[in-house]
VEXLOTI-64614 format. One line per field, with one value per residue (C-alpha): residue number from 1; residue in one letter; x, y, z. Coordinates in Angstrom, 2 decimals. Layout:
N
pafi = NUM, ...
fipa = a, ...
c1 = X, ...
c2 = Y, ...
c3 = Z, ...
This chain:
525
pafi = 1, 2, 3, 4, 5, 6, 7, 8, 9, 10, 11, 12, 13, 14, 15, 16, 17, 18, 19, 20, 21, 22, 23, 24, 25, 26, 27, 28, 29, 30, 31, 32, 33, 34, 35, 36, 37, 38, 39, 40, 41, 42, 43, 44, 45, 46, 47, 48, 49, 50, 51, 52, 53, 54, 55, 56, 57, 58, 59, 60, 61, 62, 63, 64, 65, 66, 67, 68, 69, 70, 71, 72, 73, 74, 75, 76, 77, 78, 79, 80, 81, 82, 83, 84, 85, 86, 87, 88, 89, 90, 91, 92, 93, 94, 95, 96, 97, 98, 99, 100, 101, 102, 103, 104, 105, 106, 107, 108, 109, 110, 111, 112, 113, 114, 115, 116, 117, 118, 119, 120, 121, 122, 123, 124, 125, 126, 127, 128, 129, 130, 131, 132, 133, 134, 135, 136, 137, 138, 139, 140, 141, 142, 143, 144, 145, 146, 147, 148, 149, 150, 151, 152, 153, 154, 155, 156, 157, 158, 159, 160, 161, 162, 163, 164, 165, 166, 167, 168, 169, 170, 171, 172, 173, 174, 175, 176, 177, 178, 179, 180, 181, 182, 183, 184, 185, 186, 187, 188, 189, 190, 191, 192, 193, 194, 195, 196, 197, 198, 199, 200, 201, 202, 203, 204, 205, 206, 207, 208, 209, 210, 211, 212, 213, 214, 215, 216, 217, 218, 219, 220, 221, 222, 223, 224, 225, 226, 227, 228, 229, 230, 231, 232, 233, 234, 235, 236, 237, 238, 239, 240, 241, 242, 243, 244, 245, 246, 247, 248, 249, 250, 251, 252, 253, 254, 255, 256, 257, 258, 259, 260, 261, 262, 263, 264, 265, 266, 267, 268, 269, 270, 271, 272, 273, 274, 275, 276, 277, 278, 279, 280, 281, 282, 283, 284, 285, 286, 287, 288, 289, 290, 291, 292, 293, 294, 295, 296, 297, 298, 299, 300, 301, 302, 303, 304, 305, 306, 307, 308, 309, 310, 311, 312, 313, 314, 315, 316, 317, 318, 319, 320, 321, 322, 323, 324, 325, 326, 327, 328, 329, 330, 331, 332, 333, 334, 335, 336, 337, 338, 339, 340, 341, 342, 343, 344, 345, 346, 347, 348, 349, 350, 351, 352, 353, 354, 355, 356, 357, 358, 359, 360, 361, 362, 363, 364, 365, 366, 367, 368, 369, 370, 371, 372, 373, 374, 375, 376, 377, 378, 379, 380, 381, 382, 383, 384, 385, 386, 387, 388, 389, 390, 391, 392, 393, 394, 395, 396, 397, 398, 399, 400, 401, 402, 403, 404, 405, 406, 407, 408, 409, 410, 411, 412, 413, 414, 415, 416, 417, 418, 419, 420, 421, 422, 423, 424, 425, 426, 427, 428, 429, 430, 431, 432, 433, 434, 435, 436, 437, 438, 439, 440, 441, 442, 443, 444, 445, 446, 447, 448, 449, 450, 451, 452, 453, 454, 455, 456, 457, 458, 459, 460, 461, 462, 463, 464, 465, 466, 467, 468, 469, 470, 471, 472, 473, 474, 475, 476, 477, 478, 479, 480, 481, 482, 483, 484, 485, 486, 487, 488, 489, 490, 491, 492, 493, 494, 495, 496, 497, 498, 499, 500, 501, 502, 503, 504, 505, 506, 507, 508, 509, 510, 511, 512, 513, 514, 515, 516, 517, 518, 519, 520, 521, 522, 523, 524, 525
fipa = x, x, x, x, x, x, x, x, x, x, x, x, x, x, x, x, x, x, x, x, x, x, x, x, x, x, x, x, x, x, x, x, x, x, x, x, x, x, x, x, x, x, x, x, x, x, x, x, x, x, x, x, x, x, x, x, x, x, x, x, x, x, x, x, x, x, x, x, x, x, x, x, x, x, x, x, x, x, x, x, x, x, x, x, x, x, x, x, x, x, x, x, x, x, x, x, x, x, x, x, x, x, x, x, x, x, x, x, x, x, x, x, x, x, x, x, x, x, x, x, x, x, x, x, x, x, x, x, x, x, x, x, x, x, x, x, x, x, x, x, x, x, x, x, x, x, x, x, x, x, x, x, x, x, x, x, x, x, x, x, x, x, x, x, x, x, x, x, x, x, x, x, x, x, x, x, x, x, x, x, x, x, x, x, x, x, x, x, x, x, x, x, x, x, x, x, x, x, x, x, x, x, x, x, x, x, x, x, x, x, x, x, x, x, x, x, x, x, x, x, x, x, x, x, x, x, x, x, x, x, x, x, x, x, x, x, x, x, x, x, x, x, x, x, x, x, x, x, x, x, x, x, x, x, x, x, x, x, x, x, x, x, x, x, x, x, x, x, x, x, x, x, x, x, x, x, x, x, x, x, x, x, x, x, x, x, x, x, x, x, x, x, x, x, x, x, x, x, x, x, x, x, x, x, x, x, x, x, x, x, x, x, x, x, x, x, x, x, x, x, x, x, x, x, x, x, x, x, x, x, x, x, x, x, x, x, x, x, x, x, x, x, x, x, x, x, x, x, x, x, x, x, x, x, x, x, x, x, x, x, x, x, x, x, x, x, x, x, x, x, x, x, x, x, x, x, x, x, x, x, x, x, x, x, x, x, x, x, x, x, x, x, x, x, x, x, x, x, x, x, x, x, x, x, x, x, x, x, x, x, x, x, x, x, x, x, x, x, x, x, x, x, x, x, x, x, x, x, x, x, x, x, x, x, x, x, x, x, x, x, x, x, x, x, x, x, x, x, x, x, x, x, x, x, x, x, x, x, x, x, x, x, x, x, x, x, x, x, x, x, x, x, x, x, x, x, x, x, x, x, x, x, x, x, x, x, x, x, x, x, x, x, x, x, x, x, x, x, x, x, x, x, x, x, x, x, x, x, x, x, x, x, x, x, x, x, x, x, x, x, x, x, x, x, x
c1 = 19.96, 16.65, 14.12, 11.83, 8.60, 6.41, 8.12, 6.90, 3.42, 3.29, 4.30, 1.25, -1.04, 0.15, -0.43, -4.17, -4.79, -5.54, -4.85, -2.30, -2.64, 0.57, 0.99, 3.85, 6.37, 4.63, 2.90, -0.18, -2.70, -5.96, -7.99, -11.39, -12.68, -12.97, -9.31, -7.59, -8.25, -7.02, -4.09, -3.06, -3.26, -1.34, 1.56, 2.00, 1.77, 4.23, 6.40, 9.48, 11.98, 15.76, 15.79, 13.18, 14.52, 12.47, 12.99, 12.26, 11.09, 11.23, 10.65, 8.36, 4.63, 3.81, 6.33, 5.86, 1.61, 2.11, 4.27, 2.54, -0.66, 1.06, 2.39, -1.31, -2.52, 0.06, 0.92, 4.40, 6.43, 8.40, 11.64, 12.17, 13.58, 12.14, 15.61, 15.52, 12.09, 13.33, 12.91, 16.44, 15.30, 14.58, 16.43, 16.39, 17.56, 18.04, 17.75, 18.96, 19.10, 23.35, 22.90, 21.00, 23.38, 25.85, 22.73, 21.78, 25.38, 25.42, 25.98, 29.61, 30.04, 30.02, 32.19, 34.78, 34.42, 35.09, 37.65, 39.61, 38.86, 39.85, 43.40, 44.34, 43.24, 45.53, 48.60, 48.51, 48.77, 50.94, 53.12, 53.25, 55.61, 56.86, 60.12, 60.13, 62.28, 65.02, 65.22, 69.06, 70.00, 67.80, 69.78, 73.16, 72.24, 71.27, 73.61, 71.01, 69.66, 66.99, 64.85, 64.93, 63.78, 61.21, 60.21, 59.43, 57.12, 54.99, 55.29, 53.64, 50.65, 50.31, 50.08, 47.60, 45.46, 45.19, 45.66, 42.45, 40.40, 41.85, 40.86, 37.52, 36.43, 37.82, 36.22, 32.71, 33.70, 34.91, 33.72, 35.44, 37.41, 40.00, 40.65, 41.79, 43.93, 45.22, 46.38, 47.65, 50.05, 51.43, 51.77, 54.08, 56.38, 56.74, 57.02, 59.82, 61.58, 62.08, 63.76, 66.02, 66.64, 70.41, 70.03, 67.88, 66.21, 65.05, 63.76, 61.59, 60.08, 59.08, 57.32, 55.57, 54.25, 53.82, 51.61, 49.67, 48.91, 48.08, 45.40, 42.70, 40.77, 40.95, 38.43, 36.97, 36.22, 33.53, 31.72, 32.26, 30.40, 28.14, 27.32, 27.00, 25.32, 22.02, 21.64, 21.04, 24.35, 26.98, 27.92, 28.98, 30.79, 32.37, 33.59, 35.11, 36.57, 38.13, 40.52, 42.93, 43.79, 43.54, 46.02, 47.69, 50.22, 50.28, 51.27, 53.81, 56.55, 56.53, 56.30, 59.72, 61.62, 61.33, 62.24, 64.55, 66.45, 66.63, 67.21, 67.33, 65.31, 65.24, 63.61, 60.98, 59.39, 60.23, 57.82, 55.21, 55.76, 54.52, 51.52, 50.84, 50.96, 48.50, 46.41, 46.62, 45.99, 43.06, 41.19, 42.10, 40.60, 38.23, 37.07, 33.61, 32.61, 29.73, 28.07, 29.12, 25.41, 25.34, 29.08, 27.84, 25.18, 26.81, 30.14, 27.91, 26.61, 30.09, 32.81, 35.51, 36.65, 33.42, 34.33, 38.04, 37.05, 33.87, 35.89, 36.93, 33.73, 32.79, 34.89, 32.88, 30.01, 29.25, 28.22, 31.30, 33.53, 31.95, 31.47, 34.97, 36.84, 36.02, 38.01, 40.56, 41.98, 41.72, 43.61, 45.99, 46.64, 46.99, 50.00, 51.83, 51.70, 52.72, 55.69, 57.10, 56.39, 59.32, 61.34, 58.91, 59.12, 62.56, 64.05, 61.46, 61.50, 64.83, 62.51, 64.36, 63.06, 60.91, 59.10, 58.20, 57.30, 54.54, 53.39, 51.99, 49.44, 47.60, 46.31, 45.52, 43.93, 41.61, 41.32, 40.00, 37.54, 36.16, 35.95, 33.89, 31.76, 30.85, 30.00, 27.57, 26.07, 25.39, 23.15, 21.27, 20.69, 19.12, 17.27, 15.95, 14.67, 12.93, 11.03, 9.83, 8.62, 7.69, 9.65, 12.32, 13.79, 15.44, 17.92, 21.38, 22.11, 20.39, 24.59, 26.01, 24.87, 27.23, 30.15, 29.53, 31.32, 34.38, 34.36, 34.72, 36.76, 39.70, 40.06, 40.51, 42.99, 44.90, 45.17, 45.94, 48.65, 50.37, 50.74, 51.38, 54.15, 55.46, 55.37, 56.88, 54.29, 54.47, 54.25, 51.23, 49.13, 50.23, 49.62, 45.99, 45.55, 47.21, 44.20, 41.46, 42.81, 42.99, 38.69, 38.03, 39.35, 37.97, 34.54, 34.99, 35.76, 33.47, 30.16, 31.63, 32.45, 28.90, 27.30, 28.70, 28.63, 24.71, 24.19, 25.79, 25.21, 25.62, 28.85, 30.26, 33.94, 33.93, 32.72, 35.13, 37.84, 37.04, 37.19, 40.57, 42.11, 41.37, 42.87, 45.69, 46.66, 46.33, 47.93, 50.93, 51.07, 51.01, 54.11, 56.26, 54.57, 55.98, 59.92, 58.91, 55.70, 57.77, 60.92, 59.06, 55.68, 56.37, 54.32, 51.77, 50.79, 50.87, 48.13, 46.45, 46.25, 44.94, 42.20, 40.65, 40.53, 39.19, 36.55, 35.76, 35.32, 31.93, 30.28, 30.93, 28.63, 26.19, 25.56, 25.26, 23.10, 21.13, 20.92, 22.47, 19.55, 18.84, 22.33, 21.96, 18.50, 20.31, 23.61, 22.60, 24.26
c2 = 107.00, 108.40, 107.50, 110.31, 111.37, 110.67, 107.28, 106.44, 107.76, 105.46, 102.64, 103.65, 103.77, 100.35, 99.44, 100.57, 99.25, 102.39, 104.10, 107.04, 110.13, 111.25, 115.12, 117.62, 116.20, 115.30, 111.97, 112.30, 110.24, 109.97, 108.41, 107.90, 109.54, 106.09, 105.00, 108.54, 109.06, 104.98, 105.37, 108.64, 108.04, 104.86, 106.24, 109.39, 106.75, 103.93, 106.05, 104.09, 103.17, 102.77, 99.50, 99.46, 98.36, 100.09, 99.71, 103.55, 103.09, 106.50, 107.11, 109.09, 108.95, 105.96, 103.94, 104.64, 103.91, 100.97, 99.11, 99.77, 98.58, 95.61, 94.66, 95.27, 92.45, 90.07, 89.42, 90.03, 86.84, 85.84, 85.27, 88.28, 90.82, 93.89, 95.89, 94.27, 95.62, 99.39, 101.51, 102.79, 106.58, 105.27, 105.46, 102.61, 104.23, 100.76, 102.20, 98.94, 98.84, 99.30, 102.95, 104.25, 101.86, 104.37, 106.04, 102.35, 101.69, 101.18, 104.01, 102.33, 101.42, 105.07, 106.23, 104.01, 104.45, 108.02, 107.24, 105.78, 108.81, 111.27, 109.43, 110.18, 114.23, 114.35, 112.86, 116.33, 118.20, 116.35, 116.29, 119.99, 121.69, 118.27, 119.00, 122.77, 122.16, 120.16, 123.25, 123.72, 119.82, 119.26, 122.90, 120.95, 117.56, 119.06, 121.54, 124.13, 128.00, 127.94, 130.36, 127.47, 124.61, 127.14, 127.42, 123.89, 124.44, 126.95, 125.27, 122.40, 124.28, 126.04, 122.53, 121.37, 124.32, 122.89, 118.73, 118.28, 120.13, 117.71, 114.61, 116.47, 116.16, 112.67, 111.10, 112.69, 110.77, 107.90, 107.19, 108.18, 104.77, 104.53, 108.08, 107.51, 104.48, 105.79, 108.98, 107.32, 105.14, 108.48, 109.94, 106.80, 106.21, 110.39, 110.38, 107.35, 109.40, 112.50, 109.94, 108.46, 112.41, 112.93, 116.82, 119.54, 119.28, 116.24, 116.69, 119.51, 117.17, 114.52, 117.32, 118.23, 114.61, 114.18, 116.77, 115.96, 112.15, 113.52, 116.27, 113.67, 113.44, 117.30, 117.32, 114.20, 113.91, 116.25, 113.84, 110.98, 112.70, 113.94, 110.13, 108.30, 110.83, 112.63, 116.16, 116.58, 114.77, 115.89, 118.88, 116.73, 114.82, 117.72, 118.71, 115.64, 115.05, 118.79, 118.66, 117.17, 120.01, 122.12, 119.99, 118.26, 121.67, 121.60, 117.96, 117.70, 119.85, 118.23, 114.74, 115.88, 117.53, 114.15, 112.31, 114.27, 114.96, 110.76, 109.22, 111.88, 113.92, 111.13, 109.47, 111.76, 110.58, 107.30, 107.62, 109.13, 106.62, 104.18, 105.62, 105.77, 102.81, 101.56, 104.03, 102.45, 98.74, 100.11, 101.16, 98.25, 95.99, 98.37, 101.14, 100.84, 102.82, 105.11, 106.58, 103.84, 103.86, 108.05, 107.96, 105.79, 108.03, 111.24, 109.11, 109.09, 112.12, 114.38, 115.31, 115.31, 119.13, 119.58, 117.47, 119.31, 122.74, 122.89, 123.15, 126.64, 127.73, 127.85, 130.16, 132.13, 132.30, 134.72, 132.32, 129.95, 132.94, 135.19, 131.55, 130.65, 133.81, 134.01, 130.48, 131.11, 134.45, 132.29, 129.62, 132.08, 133.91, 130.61, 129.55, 132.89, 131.84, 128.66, 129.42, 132.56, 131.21, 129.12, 132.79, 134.08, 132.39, 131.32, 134.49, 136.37, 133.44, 131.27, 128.11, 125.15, 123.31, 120.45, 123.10, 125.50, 121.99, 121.81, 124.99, 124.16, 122.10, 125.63, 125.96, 122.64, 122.04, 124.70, 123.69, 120.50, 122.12, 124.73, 122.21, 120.01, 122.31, 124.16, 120.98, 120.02, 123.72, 123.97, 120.73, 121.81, 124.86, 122.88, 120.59, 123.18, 125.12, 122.08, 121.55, 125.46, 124.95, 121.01, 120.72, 118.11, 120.83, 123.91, 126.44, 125.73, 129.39, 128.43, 126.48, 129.97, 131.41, 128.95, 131.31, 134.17, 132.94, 132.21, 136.06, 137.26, 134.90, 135.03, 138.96, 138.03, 135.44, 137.23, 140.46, 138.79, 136.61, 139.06, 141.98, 139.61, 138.58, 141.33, 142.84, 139.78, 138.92, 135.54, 132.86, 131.37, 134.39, 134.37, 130.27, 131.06, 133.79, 130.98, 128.87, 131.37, 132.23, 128.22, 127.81, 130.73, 129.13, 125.68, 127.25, 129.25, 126.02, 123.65, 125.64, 126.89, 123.40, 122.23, 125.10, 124.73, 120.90, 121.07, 123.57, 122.32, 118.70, 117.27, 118.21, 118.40, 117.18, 120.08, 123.54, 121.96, 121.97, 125.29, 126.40, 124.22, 126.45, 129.72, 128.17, 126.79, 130.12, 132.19, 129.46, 129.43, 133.07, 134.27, 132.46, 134.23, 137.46, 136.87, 137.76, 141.03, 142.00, 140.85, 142.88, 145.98, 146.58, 143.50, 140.65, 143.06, 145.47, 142.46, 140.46, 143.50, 144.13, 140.49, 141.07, 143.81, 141.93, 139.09, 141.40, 142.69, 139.21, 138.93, 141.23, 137.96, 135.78, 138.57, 138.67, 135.05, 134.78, 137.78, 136.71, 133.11, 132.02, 134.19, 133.96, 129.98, 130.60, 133.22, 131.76, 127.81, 124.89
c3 = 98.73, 99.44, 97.53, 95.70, 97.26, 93.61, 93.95, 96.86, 96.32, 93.07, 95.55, 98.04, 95.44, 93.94, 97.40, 97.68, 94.02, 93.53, 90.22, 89.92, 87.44, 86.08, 85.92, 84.57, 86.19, 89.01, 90.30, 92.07, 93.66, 94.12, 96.53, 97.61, 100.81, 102.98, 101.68, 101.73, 105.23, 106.39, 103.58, 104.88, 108.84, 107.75, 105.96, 108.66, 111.82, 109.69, 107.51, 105.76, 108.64, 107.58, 107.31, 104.53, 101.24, 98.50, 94.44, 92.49, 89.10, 87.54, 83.61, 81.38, 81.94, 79.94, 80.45, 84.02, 84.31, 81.48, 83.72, 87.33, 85.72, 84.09, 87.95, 89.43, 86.93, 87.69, 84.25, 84.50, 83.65, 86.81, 84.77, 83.52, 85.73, 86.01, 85.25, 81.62, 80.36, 82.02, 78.59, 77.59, 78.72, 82.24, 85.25, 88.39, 92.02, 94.20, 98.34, 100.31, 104.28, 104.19, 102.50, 106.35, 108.26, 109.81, 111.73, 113.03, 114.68, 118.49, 120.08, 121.28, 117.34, 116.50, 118.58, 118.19, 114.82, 115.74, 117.88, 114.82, 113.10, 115.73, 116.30, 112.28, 112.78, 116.23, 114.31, 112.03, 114.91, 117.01, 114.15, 112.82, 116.22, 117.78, 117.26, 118.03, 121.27, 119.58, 116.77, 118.06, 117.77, 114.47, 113.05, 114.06, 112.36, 109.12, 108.91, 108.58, 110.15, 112.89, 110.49, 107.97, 110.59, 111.74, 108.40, 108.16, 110.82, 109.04, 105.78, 107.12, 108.76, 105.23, 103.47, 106.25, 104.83, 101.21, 101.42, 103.09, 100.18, 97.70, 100.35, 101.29, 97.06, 97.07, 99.81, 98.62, 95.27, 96.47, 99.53, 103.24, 104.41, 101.20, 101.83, 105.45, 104.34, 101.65, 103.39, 106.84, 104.57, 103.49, 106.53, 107.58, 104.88, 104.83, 108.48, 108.38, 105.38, 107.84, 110.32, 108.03, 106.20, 105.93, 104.90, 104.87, 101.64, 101.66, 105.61, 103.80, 100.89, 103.44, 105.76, 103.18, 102.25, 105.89, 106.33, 103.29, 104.76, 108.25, 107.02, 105.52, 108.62, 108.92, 106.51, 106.12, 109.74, 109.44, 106.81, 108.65, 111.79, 109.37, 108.35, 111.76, 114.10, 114.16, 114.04, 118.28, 118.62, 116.17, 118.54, 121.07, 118.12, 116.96, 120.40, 121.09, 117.34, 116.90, 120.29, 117.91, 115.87, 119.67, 121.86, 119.44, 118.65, 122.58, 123.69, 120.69, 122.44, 125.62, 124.36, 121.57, 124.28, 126.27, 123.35, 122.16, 125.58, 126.35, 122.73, 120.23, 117.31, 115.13, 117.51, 117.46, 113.82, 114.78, 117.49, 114.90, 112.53, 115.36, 116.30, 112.31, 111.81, 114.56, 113.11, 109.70, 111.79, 113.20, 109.60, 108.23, 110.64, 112.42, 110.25, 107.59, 104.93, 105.94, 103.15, 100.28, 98.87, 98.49, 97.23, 94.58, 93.09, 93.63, 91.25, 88.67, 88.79, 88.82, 87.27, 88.90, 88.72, 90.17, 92.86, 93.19, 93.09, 94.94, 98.49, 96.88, 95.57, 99.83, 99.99, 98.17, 100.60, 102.93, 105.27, 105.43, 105.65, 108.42, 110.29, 109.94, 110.35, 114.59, 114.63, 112.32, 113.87, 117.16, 116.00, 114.78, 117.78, 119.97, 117.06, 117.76, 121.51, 121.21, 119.07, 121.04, 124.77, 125.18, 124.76, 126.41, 129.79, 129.32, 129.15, 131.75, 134.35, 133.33, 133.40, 132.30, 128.40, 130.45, 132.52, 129.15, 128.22, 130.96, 130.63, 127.39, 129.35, 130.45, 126.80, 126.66, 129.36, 128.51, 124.39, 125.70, 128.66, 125.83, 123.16, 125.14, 127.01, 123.91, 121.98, 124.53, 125.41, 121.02, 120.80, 124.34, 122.38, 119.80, 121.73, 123.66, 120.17, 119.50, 122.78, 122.39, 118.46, 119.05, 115.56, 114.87, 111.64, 112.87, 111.42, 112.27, 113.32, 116.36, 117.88, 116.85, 120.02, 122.13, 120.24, 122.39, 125.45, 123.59, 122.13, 125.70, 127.32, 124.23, 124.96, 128.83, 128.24, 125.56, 127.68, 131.17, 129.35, 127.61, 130.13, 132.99, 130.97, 130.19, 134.09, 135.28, 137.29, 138.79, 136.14, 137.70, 136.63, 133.25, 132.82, 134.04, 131.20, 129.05, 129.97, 129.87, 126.21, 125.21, 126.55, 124.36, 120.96, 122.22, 122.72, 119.83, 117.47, 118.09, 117.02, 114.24, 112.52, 113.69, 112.42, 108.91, 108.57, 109.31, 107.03, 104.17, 105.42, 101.81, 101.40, 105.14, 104.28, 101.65, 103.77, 106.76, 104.13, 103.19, 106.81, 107.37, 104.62, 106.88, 109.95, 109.11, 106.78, 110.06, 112.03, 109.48, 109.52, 112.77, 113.81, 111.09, 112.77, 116.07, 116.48, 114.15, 116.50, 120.02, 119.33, 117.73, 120.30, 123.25, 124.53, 126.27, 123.18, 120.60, 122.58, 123.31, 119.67, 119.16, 121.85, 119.88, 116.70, 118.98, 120.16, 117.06, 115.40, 116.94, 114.13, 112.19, 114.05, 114.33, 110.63, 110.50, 112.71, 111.78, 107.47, 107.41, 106.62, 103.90, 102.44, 102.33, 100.21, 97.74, 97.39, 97.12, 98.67
């Protein structure tokens, strides 16, 4: 908790023995010309490091000047404490060294820290199409349709959209690390219900908890990158963080064919249940709170609808929208691949279930490449603004510029992918598409969560909640689009619709970075 800047120019002056008028609202000080200069060259060349640990007295005027020239006389009785003669109208802000203690982590601290964090957001999207290859077996077992066990599928993406706003407003309340432990023991008993599930329904009710549990860091990620790293380094964070939600829907078919094929579907949550639980070992044993001191204050200062409905009030802005919306549709568009290619290539090529399995690894491959490379391109960007201006502060619409790439290369991908497809052209061609499409939403993605987490920094697990909420709707959506869109216009004409949207979601970064600035002025944090 910072403390405020009249505070700490009472506590200079105190220093100085110096005496401090009291203004409106205001606490100046004055200074004769000898000590102004040496008092001012002091605090600019020694300002307070994190570690300092500072006491804010803040009140009315009198009570305020009565008690700092009570302390410069030294009459103060050493047995009382100062917090019982505080006036009843007054208000005591402690700052200790543990509220800036994230930022003074190791660097290897941090990112295992992050590590931890990243492992919870991959088990959401492991866990949403894992079982998408076994949807004949699973059908069997339950004694269900396919459209229903697809349905599942889309359900869960939908809930993935709205959980993490609820964990987003509790973490900011209550501080990050209960929220991930709290959530992750969800996720396991939910994901050992679906194991044990002898029909349909209550396989749906336990998908729905499981997808609540595994969403938390979806959110609550962003606030934890928010706490630990600097403002030069959270790109890189964010890069590394967000493959999760990008290779997660991608690694989860191969791994449940596998599964599925050698010990069954059951098997499958089984397996998920596992790596939750290590998860949940891990936070227990591993994983700090990072912003305890802030959470504090702001738990105080909030009510809790506040808390709950301020994810939706980002909404709201221009500015989260038009950032989000580039992302979302690209999220979208990879969901539709992912859940038509395994008709896709195995009725064009007659490819067996493990090689559609590998062939996943194409968008992968290239999430992971984009995610990365974008990460680190948006804080060069920034660092590079910096050395120009020689100033540390500088607008965050400056990352938004690493989007561009991704704009061009998602068109290329979508278009090679989809006609090569639908020509038969050898499969090779249209697994490289597949990868030019899956660096486009990687490069795409990680900006965009940057972008919005430093520009609402106070409330970084809320406008990455917001976001979430756009994402996973078009991610939910698109695969309920795909039989109607493949059987009426074919693989070719569908992406080549998507490419135009693609191409025509640039305008949104445009704007933003032509009046995000000016929207954040008008339209607040």
């Amino acid at each position: 908790m910072m403390a405020r800047p009249s505070s700490l120019l009472s506590t200079a002056s105190r220093i100085c023995n110096t005496p401090t008028p009291i203004t409106n609202n205001n606490i100046s000080t004055t200074f004769s010309t000898n000590t102004s200069t040496s008092t001012t060259t002091s605090m600019e060349n020694n300002p307070l490091t994190d570690q300092d640990s500072q006491s804010t007295i803040v009140s009315d005027e009198k009570a305020l000047t009565s008690d700092i020239d009570t302390l410069s006389k030294g009459s103060v009785s050493n047995k009382q404490p100062l917090e019982d003669r505080l006036l009843d109208d007054m208000e005591m802000v402690m700052m200790t060294p543990s509220a800036l203690q994230p930022l003074q982590m190791s660097s290897l601290r941090k990112w295992f820290i992050l590590f931890i964090v990243a492992l919870q957001g991959f088990l959401g999207p492991l866990s949403s199409s894992i079982y998408a290859s076994s949807n004949i077996i699973l059908r069997m077992s339950l004694g269900t349709s396919s459209t229903l066990i697809n349905a599942t599928i889309s359900l869960y993406v939908f809930t993935q959209g709205i959980a993490p706003m609820m964990w987003a407003a509790l973490s900011e309340r209550y501080g990050r690390r209960i929220i991930y432990i709290i959530a992750t023991i969800i996720y396991v008993g939910s994901t050992i219900g679906c194991a044990l599930s002898p029909a349909i329904g209550i396989f749906v009710l336990m998908r729905i908890f499981q997808s609540i549990g595994a969403s938390a860091a979806q959110a609550v990620g962003a606030g934890t990158i928010t706490d630990l790293f600097l403002v030069h380094e959270r790109g890189n964070a964010m890069g590394l963080f967000f493959l999760g939600p990008l290779i997660g829907p991608v690694v989860g078919p191969i791994a449940g064919g596998y599964i599925d094929q050698y010990v069954g579907w059951r098997y499958i949550f089984w397996t998920l249940a596992g790596m939750g639980g290590l998860v949940l070992l891990l936070m227990l044993f591993f994983l700090p709170e990072t912003s305890t001191i802030i959470l504090e204050q702001r738990k105080c200062q909030q009510p809790m609808l506040k808390a709950f409905t301020r994810p939706f009030t980002f909404l709201s802005k221009p500015v989260v929208l038009l950032a989000s919306t580039p992302y979302a549709l690209a999220y979208g568009f990879m969901y539709f691949v992912i859940s038509s290619l395994p008709h896709q290539l195995g009725y064009r090529y007659q490819l067996s279930s493990s090689q559609i399995g590998l062939s996943y690894l194409a968008n992968g491959v290239g999430n992971a490449v984009g995610a990365v490379l974008s990460g680190k391109q948006a804080d060069w960007l920034l660092r590079r603004k910096q050395r120009e201006t020689g100033q540390q502060q500088q607008e965050p619409e400056i990352r938004l510029a690493a989007m561009w790439l991704g704009i061009i290369l998602l068109p290329i991908g979508e278009l090679m992918y989809g006609w090569c497809i639908y020509f038969n052209v050898h499969v090779a061609a249209g697994l490289a598409g597949l990868f030019i499409l899956g660096v486009g939403v990687g490069v795409v993605q990680t900006p965009s969560n940057t972008y919005l987490v430093d520009a609402y920094n106070e409330y970084s697990a809320s406008v990455i909640g917001a976001s979430n909420l756009l994402r996973s709707t078009c991610a939910g959506c698109t695969p309920l689009m795909a039989p109607a869109m493949l059987k009426g216009i074919g693989n070719g004409w569908s992406m080549t619709v998507f490419a135009i949207i693609s191409i025509l979601s640039g305008g949104c970064i445009y704007f933003v970075q032509l009046f995000g600035q000016r929207w954040r002025t008008l339209h607040g944090p």
